[in-house]
C-alpha positions as CSV (number, residue, x, y, z in Angstrom):
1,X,-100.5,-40.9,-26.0
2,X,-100.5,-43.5,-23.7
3,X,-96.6,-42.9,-22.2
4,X,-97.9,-38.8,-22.0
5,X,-101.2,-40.1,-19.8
6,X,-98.7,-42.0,-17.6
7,X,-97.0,-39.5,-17.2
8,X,-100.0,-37.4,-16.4
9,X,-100.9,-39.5,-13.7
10,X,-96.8,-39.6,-12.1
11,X,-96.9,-35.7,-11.9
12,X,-100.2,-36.2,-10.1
13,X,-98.7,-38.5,-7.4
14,X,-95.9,-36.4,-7.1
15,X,-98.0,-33.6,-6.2
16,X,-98.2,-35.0,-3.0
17,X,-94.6,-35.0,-2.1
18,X,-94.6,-31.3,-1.1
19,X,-97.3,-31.9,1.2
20,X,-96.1,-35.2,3.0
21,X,-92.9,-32.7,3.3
22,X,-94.9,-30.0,5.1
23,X,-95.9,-32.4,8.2
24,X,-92.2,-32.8,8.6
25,X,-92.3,-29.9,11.9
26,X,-95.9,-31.7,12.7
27,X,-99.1,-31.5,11.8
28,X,-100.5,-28.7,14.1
29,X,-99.6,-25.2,13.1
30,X,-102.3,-23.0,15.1
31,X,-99.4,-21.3,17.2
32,X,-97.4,-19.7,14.9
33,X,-98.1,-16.7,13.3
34,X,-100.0,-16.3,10.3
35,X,-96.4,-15.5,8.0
36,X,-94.5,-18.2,9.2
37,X,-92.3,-19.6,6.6
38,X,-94.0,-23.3,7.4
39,X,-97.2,-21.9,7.7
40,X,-96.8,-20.5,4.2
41,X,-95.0,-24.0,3.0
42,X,-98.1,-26.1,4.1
43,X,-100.3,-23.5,2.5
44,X,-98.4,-23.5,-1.0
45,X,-98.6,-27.1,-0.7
46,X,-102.0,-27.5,0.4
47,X,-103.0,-25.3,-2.9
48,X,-100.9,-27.3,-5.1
49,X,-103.1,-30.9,-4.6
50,X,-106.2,-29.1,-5.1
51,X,-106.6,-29.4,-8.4
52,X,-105.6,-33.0,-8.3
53,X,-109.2,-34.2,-9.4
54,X,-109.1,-32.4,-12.2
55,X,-105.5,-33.6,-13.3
56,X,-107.1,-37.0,-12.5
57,X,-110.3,-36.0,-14.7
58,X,-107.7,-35.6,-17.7
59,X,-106.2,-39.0,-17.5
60,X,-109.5,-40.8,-17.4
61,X,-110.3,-38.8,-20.6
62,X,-106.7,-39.7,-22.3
63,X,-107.4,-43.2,-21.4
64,X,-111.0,-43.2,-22.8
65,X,-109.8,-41.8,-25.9
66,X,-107.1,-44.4,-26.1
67,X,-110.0,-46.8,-25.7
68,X,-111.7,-45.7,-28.7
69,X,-108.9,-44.7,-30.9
70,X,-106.8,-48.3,-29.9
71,X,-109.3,-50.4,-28.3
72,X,-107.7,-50.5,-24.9
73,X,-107.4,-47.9,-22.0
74,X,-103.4,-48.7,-21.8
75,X,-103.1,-47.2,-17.8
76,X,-99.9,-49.2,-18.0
77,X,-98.4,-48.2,-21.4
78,X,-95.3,-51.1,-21.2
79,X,-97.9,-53.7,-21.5
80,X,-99.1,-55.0,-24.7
């Protein structure tokens, strides 16, 4: 359970990538048009981290239950 809540919190990090790749034309958009293939990249991406918190909610839970069921959180499953 541990490794899977690591896990957990590596696809939450790499949520992000998408979005740090959407500033790569910069970070204003307002002058293009609303379909614009970036416009519509920045937006998928935007709406990808938004449910970050709750992904984040999840492995706090994981590593409470590891608390209890163990008797430590394990954030770092490769230490003992």
């Amino acid at each position: 359970m541990a490794w899977s809540n690591f896990l957990l919190l590596s696809a939450a990090v790499l949520k992000f990538v998408p979005l740090i790749y959407s500033f790569r034309p910069g970070l204003d958009l307002g002058t293009l048009p609303a379909d614009d293939p970036l416009r519509m990249q920045r937006i998928w991406a935007i709406d990808l981290v938004s449910d970050t918190g709750y992904l984040l909610l999840i492995w706090f839970i994981l590593g409470m239950l590891n608390y209890r069921l163990v008797g430590r959180y394990r954030w770092l499953p490769w230490r003992k």
